[in-house]
Structure formats: structure tokens, C-alpha cells
ChimeraX commands (.cxc) that place a marker at each C-alpha (Angstrom):
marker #1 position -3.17,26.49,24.95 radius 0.5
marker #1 position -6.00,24.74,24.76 radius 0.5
marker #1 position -7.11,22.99,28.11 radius 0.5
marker #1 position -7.24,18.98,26.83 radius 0.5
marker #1 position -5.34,16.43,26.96 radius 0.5
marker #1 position -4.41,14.58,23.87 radius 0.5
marker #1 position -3.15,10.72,24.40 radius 0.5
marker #1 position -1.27,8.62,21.52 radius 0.5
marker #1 position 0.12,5.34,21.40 radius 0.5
marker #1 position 2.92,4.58,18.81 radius 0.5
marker #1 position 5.39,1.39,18.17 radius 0.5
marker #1 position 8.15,2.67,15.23 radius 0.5
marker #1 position 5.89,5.90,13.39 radius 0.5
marker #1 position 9.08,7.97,12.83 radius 0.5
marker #1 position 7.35,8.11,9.20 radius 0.5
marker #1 position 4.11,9.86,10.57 radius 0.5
marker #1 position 4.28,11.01,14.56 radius 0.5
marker #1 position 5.51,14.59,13.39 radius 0.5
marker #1 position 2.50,15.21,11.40 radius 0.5
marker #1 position -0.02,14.57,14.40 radius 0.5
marker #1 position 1.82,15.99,17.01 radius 0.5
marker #1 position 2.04,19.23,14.38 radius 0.5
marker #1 position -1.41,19.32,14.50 radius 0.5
marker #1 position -1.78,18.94,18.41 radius 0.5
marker #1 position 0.87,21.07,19.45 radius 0.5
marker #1 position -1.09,23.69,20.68 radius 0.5
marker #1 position -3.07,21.24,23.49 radius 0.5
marker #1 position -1.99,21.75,26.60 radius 0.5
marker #1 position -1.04,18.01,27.24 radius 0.5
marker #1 position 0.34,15.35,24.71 radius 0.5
marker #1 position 0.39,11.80,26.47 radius 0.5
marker #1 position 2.58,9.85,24.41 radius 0.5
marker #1 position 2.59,5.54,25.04 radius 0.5
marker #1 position 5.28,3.74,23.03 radius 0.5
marker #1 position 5.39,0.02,23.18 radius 0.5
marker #1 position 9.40,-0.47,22.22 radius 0.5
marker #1 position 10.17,1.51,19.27 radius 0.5
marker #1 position 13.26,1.21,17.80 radius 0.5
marker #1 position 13.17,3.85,15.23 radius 0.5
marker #1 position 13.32,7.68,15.57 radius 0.5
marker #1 position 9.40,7.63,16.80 radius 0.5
marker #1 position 10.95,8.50,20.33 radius 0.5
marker #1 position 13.52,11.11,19.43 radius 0.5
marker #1 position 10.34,12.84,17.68 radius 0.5
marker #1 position 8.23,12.65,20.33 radius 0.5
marker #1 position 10.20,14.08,22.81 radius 0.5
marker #1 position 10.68,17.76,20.53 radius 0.5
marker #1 position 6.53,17.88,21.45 radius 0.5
marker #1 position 6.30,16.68,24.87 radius 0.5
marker #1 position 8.48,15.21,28.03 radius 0.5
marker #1 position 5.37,13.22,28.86 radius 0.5
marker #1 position 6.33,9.91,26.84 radius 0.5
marker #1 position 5.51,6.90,28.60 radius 0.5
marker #1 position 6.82,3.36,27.98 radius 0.5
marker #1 position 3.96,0.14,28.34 radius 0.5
marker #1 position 4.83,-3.36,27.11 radius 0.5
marker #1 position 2.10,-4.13,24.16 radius 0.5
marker #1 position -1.02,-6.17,25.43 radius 0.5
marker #1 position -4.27,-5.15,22.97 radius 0.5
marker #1 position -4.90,-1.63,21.50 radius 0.5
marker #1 position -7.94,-1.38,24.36 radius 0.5
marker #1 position -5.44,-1.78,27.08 radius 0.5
marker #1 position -2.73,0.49,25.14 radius 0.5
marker #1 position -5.17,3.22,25.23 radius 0.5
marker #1 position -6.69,2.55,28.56 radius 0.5
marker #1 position -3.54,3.32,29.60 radius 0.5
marker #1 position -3.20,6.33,27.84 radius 0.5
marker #1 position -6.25,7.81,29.02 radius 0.5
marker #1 position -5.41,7.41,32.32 radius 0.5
marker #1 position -2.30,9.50,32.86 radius 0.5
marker #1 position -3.86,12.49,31.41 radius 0.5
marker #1 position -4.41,15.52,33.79 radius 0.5
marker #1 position -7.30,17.20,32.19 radius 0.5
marker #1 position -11.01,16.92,32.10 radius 0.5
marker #1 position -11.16,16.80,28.71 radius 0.5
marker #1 position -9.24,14.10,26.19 radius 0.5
marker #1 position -8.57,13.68,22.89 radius 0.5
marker #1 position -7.58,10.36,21.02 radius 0.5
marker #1 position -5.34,10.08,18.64 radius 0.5
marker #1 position -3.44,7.39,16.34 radius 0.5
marker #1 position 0.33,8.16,15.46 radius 0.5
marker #1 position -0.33,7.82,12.03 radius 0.5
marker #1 position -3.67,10.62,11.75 radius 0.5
marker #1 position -3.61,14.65,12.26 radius 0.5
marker #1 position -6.57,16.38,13.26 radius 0.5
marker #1 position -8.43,18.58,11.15 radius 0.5
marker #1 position -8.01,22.98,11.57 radius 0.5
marker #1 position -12.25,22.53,11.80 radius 0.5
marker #1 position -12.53,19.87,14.18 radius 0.5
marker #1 position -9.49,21.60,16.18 radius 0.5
marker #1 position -11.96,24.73,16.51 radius 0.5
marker #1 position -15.41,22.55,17.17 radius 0.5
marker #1 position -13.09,21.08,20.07 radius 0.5
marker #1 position -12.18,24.39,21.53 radius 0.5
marker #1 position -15.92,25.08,20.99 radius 0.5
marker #1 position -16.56,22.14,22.73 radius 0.5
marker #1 position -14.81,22.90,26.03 radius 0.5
marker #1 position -15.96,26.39,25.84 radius 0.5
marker #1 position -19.72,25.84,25.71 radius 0.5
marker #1 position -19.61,23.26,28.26 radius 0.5
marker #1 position -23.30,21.27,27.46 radius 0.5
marker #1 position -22.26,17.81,25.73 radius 0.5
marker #1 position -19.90,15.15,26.57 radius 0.5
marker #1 position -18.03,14.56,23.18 radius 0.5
marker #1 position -17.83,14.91,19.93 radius 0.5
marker #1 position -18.42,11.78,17.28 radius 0.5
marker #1 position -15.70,12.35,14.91 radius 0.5
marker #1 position -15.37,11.18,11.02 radius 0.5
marker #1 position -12.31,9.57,9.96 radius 0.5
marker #1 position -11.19,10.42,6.53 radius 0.5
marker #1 position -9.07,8.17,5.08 radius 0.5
marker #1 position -5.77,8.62,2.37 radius 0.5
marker #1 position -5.96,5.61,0.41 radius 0.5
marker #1 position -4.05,4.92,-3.46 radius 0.5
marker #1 position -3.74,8.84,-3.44 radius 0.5
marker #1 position -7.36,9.58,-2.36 radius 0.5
marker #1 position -9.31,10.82,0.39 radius 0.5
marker #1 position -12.42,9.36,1.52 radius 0.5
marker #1 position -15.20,11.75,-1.14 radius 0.5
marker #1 position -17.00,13.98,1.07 radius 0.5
marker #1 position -20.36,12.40,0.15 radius 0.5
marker #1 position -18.63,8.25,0.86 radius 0.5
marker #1 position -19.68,7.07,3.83 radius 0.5
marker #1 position -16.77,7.80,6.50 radius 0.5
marker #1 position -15.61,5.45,9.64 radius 0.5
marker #1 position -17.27,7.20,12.90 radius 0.5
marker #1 position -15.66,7.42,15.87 radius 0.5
marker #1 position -15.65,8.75,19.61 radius 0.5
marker #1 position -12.30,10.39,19.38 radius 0.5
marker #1 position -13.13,13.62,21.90 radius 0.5
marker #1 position -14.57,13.00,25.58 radius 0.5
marker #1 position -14.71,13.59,28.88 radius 0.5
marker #1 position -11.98,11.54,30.74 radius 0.5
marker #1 position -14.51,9.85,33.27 radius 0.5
marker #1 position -17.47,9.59,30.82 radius 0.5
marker #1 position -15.73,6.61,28.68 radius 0.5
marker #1 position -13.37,3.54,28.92 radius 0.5
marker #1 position -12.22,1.20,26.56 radius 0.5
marker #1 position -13.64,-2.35,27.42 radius 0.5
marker #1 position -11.18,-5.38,26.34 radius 0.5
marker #1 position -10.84,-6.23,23.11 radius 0.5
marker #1 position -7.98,-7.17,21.16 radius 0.5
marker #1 position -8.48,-5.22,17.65 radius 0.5
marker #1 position -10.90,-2.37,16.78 radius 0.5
marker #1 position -11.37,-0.77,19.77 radius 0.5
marker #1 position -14.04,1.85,20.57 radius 0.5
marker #1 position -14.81,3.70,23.60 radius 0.5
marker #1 position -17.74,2.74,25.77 radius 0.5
marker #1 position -19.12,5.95,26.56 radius 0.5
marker #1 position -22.45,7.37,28.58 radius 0.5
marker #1 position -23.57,11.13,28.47 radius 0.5
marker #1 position -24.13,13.44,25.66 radius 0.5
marker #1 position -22.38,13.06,22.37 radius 0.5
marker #1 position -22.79,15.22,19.20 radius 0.5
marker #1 position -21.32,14.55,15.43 radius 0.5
marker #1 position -18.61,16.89,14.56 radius 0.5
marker #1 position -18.25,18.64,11.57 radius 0.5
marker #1 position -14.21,18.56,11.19 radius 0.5
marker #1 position -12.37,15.39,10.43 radius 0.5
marker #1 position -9.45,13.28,11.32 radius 0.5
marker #1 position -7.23,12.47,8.41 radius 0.5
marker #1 position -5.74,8.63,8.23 radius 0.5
marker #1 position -2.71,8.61,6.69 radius 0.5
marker #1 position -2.09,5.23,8.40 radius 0.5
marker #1 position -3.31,2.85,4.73 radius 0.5
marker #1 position -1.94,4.76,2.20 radius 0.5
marker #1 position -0.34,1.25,0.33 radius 0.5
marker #1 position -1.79,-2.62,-0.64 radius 0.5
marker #1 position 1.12,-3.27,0.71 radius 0.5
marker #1 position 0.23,-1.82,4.31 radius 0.5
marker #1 position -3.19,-2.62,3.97 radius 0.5
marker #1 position -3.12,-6.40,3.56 radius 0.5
marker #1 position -0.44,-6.91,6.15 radius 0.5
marker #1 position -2.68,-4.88,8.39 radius 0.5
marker #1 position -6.29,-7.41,7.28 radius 0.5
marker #1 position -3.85,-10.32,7.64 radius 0.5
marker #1 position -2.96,-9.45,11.52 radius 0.5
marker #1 position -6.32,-8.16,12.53 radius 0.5
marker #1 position -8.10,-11.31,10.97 radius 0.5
marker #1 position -6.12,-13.41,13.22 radius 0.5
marker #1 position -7.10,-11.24,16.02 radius 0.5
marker #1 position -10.84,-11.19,15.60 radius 0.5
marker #1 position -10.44,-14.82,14.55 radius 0.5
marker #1 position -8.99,-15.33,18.03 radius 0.5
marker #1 position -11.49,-13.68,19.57 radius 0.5
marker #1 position -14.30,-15.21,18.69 radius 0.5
marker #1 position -12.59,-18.08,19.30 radius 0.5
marker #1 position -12.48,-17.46,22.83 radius 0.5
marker #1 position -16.13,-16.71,22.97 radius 0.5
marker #1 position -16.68,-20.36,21.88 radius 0.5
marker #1 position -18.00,-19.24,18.71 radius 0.5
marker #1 position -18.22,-21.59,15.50 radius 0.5
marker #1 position -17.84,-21.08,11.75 radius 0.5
marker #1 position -20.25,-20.45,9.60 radius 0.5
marker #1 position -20.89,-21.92,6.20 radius 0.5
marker #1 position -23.70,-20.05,5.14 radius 0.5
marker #1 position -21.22,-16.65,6.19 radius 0.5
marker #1 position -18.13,-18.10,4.70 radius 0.5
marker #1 position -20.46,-18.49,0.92 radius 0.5
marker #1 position -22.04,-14.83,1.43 radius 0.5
marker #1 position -19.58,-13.08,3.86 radius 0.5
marker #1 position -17.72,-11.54,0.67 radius 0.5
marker #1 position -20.17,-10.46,-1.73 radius 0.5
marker #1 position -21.82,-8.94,1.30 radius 0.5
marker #1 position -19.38,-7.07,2.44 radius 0.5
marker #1 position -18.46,-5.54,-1.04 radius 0.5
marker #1 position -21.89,-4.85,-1.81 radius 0.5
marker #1 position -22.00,-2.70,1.54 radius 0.5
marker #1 position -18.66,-1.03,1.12 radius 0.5
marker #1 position -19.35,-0.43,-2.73 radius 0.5
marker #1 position -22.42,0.84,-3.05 radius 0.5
marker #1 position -24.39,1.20,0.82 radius 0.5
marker #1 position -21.08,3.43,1.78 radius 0.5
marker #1 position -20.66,4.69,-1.87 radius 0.5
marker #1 position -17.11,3.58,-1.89 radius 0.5
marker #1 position -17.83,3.78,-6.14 radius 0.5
marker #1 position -17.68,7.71,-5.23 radius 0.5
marker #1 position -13.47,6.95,-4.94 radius 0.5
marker #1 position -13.02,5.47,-8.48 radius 0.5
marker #1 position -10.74,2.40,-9.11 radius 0.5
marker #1 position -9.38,2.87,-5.71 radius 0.5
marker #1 position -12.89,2.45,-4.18 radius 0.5
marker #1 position -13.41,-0.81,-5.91 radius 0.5
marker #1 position -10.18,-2.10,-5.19 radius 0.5
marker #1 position -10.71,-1.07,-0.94 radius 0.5
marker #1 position -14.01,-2.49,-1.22 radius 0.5
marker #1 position -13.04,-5.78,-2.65 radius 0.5
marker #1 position -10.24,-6.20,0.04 radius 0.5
marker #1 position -12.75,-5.13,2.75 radius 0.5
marker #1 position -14.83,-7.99,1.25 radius 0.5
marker #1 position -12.00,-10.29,1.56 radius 0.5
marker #1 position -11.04,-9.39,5.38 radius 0.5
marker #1 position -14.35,-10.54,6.34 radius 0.5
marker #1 position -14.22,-13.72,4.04 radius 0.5
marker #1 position -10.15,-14.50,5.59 radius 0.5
marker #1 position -12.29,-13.82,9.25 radius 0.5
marker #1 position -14.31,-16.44,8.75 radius 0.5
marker #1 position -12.16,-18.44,7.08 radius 0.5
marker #1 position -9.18,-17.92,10.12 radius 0.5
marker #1 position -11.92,-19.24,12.80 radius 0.5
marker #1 position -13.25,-22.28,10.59 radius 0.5
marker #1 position -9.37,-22.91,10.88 radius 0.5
marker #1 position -9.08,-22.63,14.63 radius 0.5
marker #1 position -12.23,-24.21,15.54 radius 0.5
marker #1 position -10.46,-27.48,13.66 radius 0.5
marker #1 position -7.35,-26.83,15.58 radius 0.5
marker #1 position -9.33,-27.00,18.81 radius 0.5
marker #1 position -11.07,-30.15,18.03 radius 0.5
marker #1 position -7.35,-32.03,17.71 radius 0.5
marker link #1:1,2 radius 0.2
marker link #1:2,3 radius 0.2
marker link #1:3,4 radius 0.2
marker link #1:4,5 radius 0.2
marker link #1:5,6 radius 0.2
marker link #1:6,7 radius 0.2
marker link #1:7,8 radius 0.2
marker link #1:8,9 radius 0.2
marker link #1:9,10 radius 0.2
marker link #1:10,11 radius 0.2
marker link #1:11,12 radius 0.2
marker link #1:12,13 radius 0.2
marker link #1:13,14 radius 0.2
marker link #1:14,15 radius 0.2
marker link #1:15,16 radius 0.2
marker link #1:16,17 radius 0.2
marker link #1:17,18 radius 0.2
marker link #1:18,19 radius 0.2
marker link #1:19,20 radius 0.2
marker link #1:20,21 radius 0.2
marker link #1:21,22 radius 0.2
marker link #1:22,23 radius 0.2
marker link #1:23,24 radius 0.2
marker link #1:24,25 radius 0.2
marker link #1:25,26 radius 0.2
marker link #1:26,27 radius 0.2
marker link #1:27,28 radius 0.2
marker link #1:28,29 radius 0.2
marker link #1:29,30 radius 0.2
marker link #1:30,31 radius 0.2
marker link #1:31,32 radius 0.2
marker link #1:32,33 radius 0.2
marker link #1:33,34 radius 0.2
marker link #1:34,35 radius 0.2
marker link #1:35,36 radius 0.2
marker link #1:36,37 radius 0.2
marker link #1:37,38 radius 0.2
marker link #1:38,39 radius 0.2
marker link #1:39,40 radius 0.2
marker link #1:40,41 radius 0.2
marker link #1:41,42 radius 0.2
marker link #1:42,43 radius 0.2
marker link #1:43,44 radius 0.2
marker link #1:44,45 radius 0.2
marker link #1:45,46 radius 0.2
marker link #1:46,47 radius 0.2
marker link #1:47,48 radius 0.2
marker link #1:48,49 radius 0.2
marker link #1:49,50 radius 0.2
marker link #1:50,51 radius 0.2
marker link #1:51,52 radius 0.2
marker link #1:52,53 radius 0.2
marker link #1:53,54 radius 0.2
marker link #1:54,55 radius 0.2
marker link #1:55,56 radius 0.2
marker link #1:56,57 radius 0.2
marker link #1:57,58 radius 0.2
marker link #1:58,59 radius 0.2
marker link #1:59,60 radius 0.2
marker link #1:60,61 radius 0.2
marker link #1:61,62 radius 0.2
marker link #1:62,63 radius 0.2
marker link #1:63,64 radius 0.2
marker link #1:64,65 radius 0.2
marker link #1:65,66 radius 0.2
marker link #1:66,67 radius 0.2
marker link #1:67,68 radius 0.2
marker link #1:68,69 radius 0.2
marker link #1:69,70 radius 0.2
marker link #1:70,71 radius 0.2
marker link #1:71,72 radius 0.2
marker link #1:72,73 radius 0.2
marker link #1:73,74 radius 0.2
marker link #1:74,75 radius 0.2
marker link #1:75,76 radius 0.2
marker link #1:76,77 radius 0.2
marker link #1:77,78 radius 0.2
marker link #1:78,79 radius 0.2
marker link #1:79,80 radius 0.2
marker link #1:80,81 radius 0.2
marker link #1:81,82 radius 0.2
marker link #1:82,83 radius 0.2
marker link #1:83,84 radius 0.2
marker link #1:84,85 radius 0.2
marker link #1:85,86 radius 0.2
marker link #1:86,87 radius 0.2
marker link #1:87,88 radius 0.2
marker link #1:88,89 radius 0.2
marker link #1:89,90 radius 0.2
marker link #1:90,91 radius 0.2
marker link #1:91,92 radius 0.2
marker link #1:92,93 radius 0.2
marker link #1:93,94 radius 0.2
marker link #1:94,95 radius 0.2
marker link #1:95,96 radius 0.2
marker link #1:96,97 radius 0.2
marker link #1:97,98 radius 0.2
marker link #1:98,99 radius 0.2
marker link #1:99,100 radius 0.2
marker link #1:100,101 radius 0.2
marker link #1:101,102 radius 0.2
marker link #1:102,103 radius 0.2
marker link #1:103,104 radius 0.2
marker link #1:104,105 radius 0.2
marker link #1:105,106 radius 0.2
marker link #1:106,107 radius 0.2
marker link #1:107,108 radius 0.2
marker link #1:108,109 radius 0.2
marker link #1:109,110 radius 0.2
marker link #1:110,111 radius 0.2
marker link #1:111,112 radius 0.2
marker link #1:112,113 radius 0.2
marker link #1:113,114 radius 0.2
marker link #1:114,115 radius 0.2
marker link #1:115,116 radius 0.2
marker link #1:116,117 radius 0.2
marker link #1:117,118 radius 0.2
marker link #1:118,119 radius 0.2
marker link #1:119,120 radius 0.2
marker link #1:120,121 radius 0.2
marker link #1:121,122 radius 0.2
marker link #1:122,123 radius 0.2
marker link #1:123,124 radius 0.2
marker link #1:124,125 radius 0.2
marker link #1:125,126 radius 0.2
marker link #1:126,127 radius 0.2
marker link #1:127,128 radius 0.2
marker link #1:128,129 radius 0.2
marker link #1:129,130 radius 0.2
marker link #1:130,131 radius 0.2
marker link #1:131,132 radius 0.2
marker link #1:132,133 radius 0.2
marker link #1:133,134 radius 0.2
marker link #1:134,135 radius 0.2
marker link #1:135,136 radius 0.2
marker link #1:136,137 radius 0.2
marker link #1:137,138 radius 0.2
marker link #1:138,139 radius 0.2
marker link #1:139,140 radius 0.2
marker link #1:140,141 radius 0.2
marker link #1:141,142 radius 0.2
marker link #1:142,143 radius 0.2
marker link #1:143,144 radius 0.2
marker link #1:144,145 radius 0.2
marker link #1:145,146 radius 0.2
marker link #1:146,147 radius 0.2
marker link #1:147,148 radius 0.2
marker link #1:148,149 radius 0.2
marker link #1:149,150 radius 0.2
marker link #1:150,151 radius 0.2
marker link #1:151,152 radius 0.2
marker link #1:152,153 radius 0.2
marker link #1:153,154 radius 0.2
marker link #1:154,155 radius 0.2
marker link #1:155,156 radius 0.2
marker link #1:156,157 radius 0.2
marker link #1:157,158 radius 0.2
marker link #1:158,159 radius 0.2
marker link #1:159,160 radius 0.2
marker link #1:160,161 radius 0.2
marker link #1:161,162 radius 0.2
marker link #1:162,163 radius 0.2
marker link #1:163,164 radius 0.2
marker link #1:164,165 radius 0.2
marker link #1:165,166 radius 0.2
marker link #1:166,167 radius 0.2
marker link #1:167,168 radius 0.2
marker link #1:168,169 radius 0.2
marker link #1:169,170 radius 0.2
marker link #1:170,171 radius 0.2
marker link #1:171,172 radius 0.2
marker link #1:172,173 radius 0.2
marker link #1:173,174 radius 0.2
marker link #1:174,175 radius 0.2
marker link #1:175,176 radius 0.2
marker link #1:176,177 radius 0.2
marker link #1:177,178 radius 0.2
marker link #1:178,179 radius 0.2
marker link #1:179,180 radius 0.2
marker link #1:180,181 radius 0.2
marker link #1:181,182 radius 0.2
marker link #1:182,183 radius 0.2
marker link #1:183,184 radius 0.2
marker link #1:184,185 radius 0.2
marker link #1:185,186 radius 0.2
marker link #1:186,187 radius 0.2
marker link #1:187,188 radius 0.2
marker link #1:188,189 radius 0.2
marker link #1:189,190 radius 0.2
marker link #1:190,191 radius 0.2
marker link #1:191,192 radius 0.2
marker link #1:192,193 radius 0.2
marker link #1:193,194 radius 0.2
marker link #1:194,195 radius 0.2
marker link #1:195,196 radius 0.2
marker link #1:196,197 radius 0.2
marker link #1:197,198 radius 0.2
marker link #1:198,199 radius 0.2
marker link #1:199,200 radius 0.2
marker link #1:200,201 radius 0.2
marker link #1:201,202 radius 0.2
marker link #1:202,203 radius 0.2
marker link #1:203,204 radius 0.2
marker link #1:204,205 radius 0.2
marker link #1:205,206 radius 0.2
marker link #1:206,207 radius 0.2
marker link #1:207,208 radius 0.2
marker link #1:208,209 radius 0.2
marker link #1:209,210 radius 0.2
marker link #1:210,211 radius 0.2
marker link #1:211,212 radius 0.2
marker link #1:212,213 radius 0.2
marker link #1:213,214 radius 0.2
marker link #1:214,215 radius 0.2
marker link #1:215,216 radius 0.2
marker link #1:216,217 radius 0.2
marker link #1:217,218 radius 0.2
marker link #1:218,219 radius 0.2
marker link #1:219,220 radius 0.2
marker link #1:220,221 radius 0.2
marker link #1:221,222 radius 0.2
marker link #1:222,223 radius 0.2
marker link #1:223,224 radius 0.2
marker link #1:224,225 radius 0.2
marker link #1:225,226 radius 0.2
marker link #1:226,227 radius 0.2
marker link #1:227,228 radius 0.2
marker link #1:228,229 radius 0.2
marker link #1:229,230 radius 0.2
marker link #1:230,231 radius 0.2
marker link #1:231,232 radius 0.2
marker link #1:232,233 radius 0.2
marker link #1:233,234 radius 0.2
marker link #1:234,235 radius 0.2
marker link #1:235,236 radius 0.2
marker link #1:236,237 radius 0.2
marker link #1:237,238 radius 0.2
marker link #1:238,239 radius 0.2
marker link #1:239,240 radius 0.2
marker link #1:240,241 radius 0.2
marker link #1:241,242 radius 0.2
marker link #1:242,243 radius 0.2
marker link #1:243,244 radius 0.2
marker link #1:244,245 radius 0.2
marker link #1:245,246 radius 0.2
marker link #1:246,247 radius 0.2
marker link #1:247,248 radius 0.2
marker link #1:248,249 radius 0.2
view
């Protein structure tokens, strides 16, 4: 087994859990935090582990706070119910532990979208995913959560694979709920709207997703995720011009 703790939180992913816990299965921990699912998530789960813990929903940062804290081992590794790690980055992470001179490993996040991988030469999503358990924490924030991490971290080679957009569908339901959030947020932080953002926010954005992270490299399917990046930022700004009126009323 390998000696690491891997830590999940879920709400209903009867449609994807068995895949990641497939590819974790040989860990010698699986944390498991569900938030109330009502589907088979549960029932899957518990063929993988006995270590499924139940935590009412507050923020992703406090889901996986959570998380991290009931695992046993030094080491941890971070996982979302809808990815499965990588055979390479699987072996980098028993590398890892074995070697015993950094402090985690920055992982690339390769993601299936309108039947396509990110291309090996786009410009992947980065992410602490693999850490020591004391050397990181995840600071409040209601979407997009990262770890806030000290010590030594080097980029892995092996990805995670995101199975968690594969649809429009999913994917604009999922911009529509995180707008709000980070609309919220900034919100709370007393920030305004911008009109200058709100003209150049979108073009902007696709221009960075396009071209900058070579999103062209995926075809039709490129354009089409960079134009809906593009427009996430635009209904961002858009949401908090909104709720900067509502808080003048």
C-alpha cells in the first residue's frame, strides 16, 4: 500500500466516484466527505473505504479543510470525485514519499471536454494536489480553492484527468453558480464594478484562453471553452455590478 492518505469530498457522483477511487485504491487511506448525497455516491464509496464521513456543505475550502484533517498520514493527496489520477503521477507520488527531499508535487489537471483532452502542448490548470499534511491549509474562500502551502514544491510530470466538464450543459450550470459565488465575494470585500472590465473583461479573457494557453491546439472545442471562459468573467463582473445596485437600495 502506499503510505498516503487520499481525501475526497462528493455530494451525488454515483456517475464518477468509482473511477477515482479505482485509481486510488491502492493508498493506504481514502478519506471520503459527503455533504448529503442522495444517490448511490455512498453505497460506492463504502466498497473502497469504511472511512466516509458526513459534513453539512459550507464552501469547498472548508469541505476540504475538513478532509485534510481526519487523515492519519504524513503525506495527503487531494482529490475531486469526479477526476482519477494518472498511472505516472501515481509512481512520481510513490517517488515522492520515497526520496523524502520536497514537500509536494504541483500537479497538471487535464481536462475531458466535447470528447477531448486538454493537447499536451495547451496550457493545463496547475494545482497543489500532493503535500505534506502540516505544510498547507486551505484559507476561506467560497469557490476555487487552492492550498496555501510553505516548503518545497516541484512540478510533476503525471496528470490528473477531469472528467468533471465533459457537457455545455454541465459547464454553464457550473459558470452560472461559481459567478454568483465570486460575485459574492467580492462583494463582501466591498469591492465595486468596473466599467472599463465589464467592456474588456471578455475579449480578454478569450484572447488569453485562445491563444496565451493555446486553447486553438483543441479545435472547435477549444474555441467554444474559450469563448465561455470569456463569458464567466464577463457574467462576474456583470453579477457584482448587479449586487453592488442591490446594496445601494
Amino acid at each position: 500500500m502506499i503510505k498516503a492518505s487520499v481525501f475526497i469530498i462528493a455530494q451525488d457522483e454515483e456517475k464518477h466516484i468509482k473511477r477515482v477511487l479505482e485509481s486510488v485504491k491502492d493508498f493506504d487511506e481514502i478519506i471520503i466527505v459527503d455533504s448529503g448525497s442522495i444517490d448511490k455516491t455512498l453505497e460506492i464509496a463504502r466498497e473502497y473505504t469504511d472511512k466516509i464521513f458526513h459534513h453539512d456543505f459550507e464552501n469547498y475550502a472548508t469541505q476540504k479543510e475538513f478532509a485534510k484533517n481526519l487523515c492519519a498520514n504524513e503525506w495527503v493527496l487531494n482529490l475531486d470525485a469526479d477526476e482519477e489520477l494518472s498511472d505516472e503521477l501515481k509512481n512520481e507520488i510513490v517517488q515522492t514519499i520515497k526520496s523524502n527531499d520536497i514537500d509536494a508535487l504541483e500537479v497538471k489537471i487535464s481536462t475531458l471536454y466535447l470528447g477531448k483532452f486538454t493537447h499536451k502542448y495547451g496550457k493545463h490548470i496547475e494545482r497543489i494536489r500532493f503535500f505534506r499534511k502540516n505544510s498547507g491549509f486551505y484559507p476561506q474562500k467560497l469557490v476555487h480553492e487552492s492550498i496555501k502551502f510553505s516548503g518545497v514544491c516541484k512540478k510533476a510530470k503525471g496528470l490528473i484527468k477531469d472528467y468533471g466538464t465533459q457537457d455545455l450543459q454541465t459547464q454553464i450550470s457550473k459558470i452560472n453558480a461559481y459567478s454568483t459565488l465570486r460575485a459574492t465575494e467580492k462583494t463582501n470585500k466591498n469591492k465595486r464594478s468596473s466599467l472599463v472590465k465589464l467592456i474588456f473583461v471578455f475579449p480578454a479573457i478569450f484572447f488569453k484562453s485562445y491563444v496565451i494557453r493555446r486553447n486553438f491546439l483543441n479545435g472547435r472545442a477549444g474555441f467554444i471553452g474559450s469563448f465561455i471562459n470569456a463569458f464567466y468573467a464577463f457574467l462576474k463582473e456583470a453579477k457584482l455590478y448587479e449586487m453592488n445596485l442591490w446594496r445601494k437600495k
